[in-house]
Every structure is written in C-alpha cells, then in structure tokens.
N, CA, C and O atoms as a GROMACS GRO file, in nm:
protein
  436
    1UNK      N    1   0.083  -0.120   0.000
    1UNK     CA    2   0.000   0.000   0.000
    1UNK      C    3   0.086   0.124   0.000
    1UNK      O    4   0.199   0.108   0.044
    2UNK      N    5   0.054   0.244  -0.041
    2UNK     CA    6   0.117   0.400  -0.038
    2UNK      C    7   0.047   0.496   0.003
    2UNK      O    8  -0.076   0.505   0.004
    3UNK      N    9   0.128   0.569   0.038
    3UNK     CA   10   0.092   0.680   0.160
    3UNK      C   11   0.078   0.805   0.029
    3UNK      O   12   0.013   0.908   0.048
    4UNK      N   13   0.127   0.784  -0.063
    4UNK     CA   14   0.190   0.908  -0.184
    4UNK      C   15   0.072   0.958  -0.199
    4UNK      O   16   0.083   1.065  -0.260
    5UNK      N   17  -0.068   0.926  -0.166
    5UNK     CA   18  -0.202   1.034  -0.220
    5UNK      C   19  -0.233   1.077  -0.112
    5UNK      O   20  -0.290   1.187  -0.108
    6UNK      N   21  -0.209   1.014  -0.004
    6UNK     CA   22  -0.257   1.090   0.128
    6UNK      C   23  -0.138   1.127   0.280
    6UNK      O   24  -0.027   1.079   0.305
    7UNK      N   25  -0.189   1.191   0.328
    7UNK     CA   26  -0.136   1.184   0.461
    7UNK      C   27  -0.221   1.214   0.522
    7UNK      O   28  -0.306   1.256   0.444
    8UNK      N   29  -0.270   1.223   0.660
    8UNK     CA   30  -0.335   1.247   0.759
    8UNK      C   31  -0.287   1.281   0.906
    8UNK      O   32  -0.227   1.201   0.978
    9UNK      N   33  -0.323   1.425   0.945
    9UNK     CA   34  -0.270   1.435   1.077
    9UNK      C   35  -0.356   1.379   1.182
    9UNK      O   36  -0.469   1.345   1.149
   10UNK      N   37  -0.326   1.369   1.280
   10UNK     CA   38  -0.326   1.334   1.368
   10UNK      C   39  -0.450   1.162   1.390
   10UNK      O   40  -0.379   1.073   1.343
   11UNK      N   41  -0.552   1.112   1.426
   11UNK     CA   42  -0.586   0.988   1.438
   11UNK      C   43  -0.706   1.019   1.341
   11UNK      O   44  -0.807   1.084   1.366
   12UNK      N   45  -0.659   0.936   1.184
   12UNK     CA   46  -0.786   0.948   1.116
   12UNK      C   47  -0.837   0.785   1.057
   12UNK      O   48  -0.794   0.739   0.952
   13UNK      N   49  -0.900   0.739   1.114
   13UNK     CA   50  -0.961   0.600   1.029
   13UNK      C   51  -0.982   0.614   0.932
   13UNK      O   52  -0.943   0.512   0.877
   14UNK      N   53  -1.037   0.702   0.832
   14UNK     CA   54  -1.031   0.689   0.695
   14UNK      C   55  -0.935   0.716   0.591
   14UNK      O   56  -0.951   0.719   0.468
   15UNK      N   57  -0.810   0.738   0.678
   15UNK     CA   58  -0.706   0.761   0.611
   15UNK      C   59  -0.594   0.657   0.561
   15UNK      O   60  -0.475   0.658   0.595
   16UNK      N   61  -0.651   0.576   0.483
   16UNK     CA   62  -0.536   0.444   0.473
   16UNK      C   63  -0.530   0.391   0.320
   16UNK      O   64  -0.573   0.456   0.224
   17UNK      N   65  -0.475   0.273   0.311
   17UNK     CA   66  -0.485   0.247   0.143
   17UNK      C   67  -0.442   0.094   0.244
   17UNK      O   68  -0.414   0.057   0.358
   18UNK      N   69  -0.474   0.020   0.034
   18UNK     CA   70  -0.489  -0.170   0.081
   18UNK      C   71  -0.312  -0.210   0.085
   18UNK      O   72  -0.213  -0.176   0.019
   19UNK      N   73  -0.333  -0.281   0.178
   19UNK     CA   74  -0.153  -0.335   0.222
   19UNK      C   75  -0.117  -0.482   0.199
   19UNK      O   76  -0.166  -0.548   0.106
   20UNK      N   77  -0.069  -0.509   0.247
   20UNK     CA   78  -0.020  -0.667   0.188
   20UNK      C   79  -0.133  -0.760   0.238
   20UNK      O   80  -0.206  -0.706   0.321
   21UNK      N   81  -0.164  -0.885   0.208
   21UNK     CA   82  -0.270  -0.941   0.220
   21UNK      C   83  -0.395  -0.876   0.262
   21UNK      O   84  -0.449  -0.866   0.372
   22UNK      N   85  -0.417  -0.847   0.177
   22UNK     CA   86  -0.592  -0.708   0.160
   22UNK      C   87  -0.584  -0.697   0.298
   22UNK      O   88  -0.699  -0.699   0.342
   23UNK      N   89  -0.484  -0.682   0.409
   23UNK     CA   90  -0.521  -0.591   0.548
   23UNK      C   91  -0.469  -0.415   0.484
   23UNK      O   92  -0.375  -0.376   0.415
   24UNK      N   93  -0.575  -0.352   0.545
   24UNK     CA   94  -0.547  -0.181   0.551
   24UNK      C   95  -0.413  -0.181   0.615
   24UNK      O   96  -0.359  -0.278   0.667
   25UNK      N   97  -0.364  -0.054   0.603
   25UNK     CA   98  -0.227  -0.031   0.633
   25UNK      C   99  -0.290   0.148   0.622
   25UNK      O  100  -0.360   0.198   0.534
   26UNK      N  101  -0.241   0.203   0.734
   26UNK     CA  102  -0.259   0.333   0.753
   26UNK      C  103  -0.190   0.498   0.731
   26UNK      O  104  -0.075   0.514   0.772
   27UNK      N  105  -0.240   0.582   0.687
   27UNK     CA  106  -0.104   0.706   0.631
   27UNK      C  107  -0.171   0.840   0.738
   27UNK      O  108  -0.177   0.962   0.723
   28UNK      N  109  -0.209   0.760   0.834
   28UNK     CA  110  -0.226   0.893   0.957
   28UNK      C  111  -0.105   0.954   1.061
   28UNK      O  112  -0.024   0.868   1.098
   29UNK      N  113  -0.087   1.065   1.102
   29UNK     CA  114   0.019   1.024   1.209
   29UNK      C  115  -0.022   0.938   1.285
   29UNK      O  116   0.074   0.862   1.273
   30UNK      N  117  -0.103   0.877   1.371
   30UNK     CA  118  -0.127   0.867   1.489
   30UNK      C  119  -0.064   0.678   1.402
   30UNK      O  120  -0.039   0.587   1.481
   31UNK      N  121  -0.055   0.664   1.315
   31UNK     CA  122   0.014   0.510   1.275
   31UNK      C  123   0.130   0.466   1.296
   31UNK      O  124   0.155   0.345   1.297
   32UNK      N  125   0.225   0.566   1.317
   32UNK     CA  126   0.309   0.542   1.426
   32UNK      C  127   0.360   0.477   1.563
   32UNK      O  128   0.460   0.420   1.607
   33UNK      N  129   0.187   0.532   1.621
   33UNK     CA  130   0.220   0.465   1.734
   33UNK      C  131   0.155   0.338   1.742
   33UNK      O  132   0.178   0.254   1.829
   34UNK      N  133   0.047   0.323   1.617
   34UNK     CA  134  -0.008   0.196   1.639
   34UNK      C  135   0.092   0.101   1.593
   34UNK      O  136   0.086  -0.009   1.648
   35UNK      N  137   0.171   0.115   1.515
   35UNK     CA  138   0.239   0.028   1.412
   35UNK      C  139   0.161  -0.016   1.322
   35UNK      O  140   0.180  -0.137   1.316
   36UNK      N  141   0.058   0.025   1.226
   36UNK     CA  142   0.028  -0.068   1.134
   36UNK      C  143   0.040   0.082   0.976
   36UNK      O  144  -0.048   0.081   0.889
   37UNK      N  145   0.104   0.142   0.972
   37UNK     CA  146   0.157   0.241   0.857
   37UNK      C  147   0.176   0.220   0.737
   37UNK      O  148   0.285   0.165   0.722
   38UNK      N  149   0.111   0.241   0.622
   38UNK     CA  150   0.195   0.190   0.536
   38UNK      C  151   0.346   0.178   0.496
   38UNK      O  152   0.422   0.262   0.544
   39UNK      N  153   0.392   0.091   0.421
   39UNK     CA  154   0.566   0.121   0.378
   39UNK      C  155   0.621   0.211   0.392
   39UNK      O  156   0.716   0.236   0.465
   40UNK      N  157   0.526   0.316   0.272
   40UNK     CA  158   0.619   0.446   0.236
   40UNK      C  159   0.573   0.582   0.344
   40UNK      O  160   0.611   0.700   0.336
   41UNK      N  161   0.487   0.524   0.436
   41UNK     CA  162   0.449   0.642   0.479
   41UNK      C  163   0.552   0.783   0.518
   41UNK      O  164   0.547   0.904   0.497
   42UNK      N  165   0.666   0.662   0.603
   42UNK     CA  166   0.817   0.803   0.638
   42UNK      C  167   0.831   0.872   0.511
   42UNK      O  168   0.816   0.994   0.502
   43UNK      N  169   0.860   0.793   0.407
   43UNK     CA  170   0.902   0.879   0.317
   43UNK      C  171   0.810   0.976   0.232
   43UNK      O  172   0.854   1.068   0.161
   44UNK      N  173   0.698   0.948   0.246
   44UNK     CA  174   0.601   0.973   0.180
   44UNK      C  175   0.516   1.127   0.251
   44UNK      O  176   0.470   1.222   0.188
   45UNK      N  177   0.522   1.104   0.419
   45UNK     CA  178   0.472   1.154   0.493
   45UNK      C  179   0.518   1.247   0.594
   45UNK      O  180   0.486   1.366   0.595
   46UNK      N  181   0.593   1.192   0.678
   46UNK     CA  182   0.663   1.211   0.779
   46UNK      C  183   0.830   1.338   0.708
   46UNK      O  184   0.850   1.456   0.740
   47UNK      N  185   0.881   1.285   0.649
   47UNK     CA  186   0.972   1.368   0.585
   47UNK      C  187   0.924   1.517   0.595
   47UNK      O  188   0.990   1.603   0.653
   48UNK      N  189   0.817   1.538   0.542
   48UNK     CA  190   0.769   1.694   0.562
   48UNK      C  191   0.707   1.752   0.635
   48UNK      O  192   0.662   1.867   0.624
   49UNK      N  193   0.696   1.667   0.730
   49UNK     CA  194   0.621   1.659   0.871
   49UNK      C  195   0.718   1.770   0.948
   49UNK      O  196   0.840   1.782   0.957
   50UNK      N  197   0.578   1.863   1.014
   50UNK     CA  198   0.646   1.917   1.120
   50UNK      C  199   0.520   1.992   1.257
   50UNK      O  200   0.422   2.065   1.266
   51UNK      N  201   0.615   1.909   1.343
   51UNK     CA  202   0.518   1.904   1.459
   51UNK      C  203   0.473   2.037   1.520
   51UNK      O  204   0.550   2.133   1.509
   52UNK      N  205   0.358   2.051   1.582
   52UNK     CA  206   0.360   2.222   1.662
   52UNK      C  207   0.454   2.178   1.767
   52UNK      O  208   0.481   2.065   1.807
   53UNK      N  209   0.517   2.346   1.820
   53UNK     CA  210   0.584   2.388   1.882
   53UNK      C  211   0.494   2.510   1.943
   53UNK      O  212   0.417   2.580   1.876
   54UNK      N  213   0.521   2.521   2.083
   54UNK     CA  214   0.466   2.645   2.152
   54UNK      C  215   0.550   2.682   2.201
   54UNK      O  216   0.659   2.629   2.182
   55UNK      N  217   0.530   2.820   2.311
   55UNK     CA  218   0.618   2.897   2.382
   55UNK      C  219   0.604   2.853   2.536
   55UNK      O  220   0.547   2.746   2.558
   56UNK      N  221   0.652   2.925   2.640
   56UNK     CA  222   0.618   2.891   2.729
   56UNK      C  223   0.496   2.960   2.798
   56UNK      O  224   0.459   3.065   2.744
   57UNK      N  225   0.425   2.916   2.914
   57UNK     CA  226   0.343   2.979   2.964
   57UNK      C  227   0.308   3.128   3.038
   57UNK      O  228   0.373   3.150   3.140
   58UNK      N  229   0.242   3.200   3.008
   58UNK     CA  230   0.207   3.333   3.045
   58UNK      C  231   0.208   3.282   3.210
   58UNK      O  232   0.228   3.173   3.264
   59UNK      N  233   0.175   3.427   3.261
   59UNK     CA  234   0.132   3.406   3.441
   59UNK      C  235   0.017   3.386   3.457
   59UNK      O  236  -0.079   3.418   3.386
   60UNK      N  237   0.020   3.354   3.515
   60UNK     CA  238  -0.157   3.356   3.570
   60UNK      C  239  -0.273   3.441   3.627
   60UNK      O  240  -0.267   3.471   3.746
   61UNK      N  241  -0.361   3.476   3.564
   61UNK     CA  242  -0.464   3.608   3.587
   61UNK      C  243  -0.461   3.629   3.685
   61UNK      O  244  -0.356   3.591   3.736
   62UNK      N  245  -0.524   3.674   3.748
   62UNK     CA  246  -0.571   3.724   3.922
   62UNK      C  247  -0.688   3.659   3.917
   62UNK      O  248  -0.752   3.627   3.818
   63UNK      N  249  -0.718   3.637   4.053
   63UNK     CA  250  -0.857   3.526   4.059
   63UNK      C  251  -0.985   3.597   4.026
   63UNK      O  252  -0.997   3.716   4.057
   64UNK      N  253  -1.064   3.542   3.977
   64UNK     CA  254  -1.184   3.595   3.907
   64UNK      C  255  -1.267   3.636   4.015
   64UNK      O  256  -1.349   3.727   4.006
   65UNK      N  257  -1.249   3.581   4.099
   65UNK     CA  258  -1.379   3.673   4.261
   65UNK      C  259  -1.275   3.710   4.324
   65UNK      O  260  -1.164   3.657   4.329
   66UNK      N  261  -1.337   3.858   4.403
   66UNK     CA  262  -1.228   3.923   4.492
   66UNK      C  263  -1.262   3.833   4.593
   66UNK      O  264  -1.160   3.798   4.652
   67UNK      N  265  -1.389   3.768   4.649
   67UNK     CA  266  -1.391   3.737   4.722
   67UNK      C  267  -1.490   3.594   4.714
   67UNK      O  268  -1.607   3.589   4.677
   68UNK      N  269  -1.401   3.475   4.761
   68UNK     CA  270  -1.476   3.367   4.747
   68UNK      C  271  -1.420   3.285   4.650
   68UNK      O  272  -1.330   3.341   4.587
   69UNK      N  273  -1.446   3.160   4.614
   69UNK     CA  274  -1.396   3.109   4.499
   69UNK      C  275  -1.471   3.123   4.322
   69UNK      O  276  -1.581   3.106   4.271
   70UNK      N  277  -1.297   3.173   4.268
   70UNK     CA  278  -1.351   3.183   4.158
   70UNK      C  279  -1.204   3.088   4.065
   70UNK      O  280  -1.146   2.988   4.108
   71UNK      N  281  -1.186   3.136   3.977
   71UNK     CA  282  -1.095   3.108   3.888
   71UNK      C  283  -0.959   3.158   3.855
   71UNK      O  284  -0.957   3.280   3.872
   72UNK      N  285  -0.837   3.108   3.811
   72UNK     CA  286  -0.741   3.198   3.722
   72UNK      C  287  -0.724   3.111   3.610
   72UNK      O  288  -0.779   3.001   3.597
   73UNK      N  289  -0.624   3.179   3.508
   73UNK     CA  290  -0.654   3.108   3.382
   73UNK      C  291  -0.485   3.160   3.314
   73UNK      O  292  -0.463   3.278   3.339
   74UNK      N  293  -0.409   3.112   3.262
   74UNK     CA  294  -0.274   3.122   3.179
   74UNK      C  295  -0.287   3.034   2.990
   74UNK      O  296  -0.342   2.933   2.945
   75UNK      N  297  -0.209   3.134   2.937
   75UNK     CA  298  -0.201   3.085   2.806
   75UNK      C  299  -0.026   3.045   2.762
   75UNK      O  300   0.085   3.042   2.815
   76UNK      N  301  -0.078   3.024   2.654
   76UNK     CA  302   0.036   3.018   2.576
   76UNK      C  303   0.056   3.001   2.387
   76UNK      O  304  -0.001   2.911   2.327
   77UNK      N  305   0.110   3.062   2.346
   77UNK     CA  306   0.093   3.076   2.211
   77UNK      C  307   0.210   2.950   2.101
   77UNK      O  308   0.318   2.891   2.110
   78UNK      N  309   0.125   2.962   2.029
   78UNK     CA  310   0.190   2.843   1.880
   78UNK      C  311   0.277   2.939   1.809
   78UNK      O  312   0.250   3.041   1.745
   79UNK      N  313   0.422   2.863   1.846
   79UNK     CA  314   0.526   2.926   1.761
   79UNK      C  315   0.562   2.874   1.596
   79UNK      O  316   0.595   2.932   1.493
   80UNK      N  317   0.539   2.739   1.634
   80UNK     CA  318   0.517   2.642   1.504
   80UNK      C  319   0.380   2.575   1.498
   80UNK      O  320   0.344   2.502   1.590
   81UNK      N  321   0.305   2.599   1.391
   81UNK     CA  322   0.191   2.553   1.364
   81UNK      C  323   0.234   2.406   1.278
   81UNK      O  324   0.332   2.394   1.205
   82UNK      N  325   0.163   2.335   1.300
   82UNK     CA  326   0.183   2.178   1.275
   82UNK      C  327   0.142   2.195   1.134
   82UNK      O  328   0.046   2.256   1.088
   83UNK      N  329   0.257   2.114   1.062
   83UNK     CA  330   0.193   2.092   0.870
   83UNK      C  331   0.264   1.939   0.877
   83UNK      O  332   0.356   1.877   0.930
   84UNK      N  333   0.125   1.924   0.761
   84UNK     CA  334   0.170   1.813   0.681
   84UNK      C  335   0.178   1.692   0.767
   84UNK      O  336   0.278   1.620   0.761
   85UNK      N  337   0.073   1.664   0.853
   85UNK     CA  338   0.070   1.542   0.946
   85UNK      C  339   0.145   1.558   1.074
   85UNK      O  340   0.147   1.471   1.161
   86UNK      N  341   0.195   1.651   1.081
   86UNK     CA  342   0.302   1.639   1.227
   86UNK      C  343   0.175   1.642   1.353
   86UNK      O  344   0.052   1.641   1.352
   87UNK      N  345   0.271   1.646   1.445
   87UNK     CA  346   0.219   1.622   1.575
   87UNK      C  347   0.146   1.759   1.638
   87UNK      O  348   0.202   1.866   1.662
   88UNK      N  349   0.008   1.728   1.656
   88UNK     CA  350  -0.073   1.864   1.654
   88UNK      C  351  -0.061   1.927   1.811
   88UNK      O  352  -0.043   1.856   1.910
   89UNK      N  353  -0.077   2.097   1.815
   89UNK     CA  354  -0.090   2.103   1.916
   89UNK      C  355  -0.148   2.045   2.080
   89UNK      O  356  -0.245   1.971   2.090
   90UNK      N  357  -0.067   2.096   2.201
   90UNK     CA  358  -0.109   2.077   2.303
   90UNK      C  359  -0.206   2.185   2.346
   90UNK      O  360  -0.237   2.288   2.287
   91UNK      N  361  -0.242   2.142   2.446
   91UNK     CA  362  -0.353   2.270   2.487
   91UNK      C  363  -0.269   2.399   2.495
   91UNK      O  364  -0.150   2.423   2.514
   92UNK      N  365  -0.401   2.484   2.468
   92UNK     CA  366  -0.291   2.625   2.489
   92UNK      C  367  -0.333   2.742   2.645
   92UNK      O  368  -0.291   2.853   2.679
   93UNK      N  369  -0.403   2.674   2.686
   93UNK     CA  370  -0.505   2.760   2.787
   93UNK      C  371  -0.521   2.638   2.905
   93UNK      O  372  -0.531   2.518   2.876
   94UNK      N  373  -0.522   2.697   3.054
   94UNK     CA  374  -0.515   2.619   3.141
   94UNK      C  375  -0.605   2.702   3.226
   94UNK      O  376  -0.619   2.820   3.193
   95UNK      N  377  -0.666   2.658   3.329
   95UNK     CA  378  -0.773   2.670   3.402
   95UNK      C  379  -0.754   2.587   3.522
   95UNK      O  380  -0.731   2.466   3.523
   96UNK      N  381  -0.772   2.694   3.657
   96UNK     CA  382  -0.789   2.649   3.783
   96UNK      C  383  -0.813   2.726   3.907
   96UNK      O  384  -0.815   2.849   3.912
   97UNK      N  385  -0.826   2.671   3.975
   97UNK     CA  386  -0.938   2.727   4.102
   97UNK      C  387  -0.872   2.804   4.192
   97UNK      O  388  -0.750   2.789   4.197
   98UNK      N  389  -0.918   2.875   4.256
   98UNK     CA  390  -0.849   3.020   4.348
   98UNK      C  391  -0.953   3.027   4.464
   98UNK      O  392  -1.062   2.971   4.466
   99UNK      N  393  -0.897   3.106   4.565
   99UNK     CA  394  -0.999   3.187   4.666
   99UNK      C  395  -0.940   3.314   4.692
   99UNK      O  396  -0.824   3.333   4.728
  100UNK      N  397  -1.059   3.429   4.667
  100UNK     CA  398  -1.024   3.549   4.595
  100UNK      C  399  -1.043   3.583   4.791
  100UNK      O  400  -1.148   3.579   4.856
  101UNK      N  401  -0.921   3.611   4.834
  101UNK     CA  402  -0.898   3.669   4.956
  101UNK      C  403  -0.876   3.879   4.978
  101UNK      O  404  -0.796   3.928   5.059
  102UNK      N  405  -0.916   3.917   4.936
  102UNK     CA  406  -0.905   4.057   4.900
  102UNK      C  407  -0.958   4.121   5.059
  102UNK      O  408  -1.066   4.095   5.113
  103UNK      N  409  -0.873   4.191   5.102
  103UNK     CA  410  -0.902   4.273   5.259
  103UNK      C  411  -1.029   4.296   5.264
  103UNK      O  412  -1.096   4.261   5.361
  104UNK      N  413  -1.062   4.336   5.195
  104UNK     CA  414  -1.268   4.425   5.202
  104UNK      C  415  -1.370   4.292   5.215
  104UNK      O  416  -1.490   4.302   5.244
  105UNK      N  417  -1.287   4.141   5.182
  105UNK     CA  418  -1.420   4.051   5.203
  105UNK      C  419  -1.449   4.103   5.384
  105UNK      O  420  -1.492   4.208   5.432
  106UNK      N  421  -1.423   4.032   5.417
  106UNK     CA  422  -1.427   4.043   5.579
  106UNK      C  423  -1.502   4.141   5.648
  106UNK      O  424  -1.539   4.138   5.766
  107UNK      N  425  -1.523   4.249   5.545
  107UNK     CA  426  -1.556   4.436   5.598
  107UNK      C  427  -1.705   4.357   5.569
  107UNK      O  428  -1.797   4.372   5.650
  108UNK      N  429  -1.717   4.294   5.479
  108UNK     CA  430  -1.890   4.311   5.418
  108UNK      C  431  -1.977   4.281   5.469
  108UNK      O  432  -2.089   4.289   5.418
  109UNK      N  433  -1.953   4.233   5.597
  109UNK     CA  434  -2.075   4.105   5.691
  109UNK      C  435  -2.104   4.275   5.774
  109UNK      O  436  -2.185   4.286   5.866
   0.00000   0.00000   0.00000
C-alpha cells in the first residue's frame, strides 16, 4: 500500500490504502504509534512533517472573585503551527481554582 495520495494528521480511520494481504495499512500520524503504517508512509509523509511547537506559559490572571472562589486562567501561544501530518498542538489555555482573599471581604458582613 502508499501513503503518496494521502497523509493524515493526527488519528484518522479513513485515512489508509490496501496493504499486503488485503489488510489496511494506515497514512495517519497517529500510525506510528499503532504500528500498522503503510511502507512508504516516512518517506512519503513524515519527511515533511512538522510538529507544533509552543512557547512557554504566560502568568496567571488574578482570581476571578475578589472574594470567594472563583478562577485563574494562563495561556500560551503556537510558535510552530503543525503541517503536513506532524504532531498537533497541546492545549494552549489552562484553568484552575483560586480563593479570591481581597481585605474588604471580611468588611462586608
């Protein structure tokens, strides 16, 4: 089977052609890790493959309630955008829980 009409990033089942004894043989990235790829896929595929790359993470907001629980939240941006089957981004945004302690809660009762 050949990878030469297709490639596919990241986990696609319909992305394959017929392989040695009429079993499918696959031209996705994610065939890699299964092992079942076609032949030519490296050469075919992977060669021009290039994975995302990001930066590192921002700081983290200030908590979303001054007072009580709320949220903070950090990013991070795509320095290399993934082509040609490579390995697709990670998350870029993270999310988690706070207690917004601000002097004036305490005043309000």
């Amino acid at each position: 089977g050949g990878c030469w009409h297709q490639c596919c990033p990241g986990r696609n089942n319909t992305c394959w052609a017929p392989g040695a004894r009429r079993a499918r043989c696959y031209c996705d990235s994610y065939c890699e890790r299964t092992g079942d790829c076609c032949e030519d896929y490296r050469t075919a595929c992977r060669h021009v493959a290039v994975g995302c790359a990001v930066g590192p993470w921002g700081p983290w907001s200030g908590c979303s309630s001054p007072c009580g629980v709320g949220s903070k939240a950090r990013s991070r941006q795509v320095t290399i955008p993934p082509r040609h089957g490579g390995e697709p981004c990670p998350d870029l945004k993270q999310r988690r829980g706070c207690l917004g302690e601000h002097p004036t809660c305490g005043m309000a009762k």
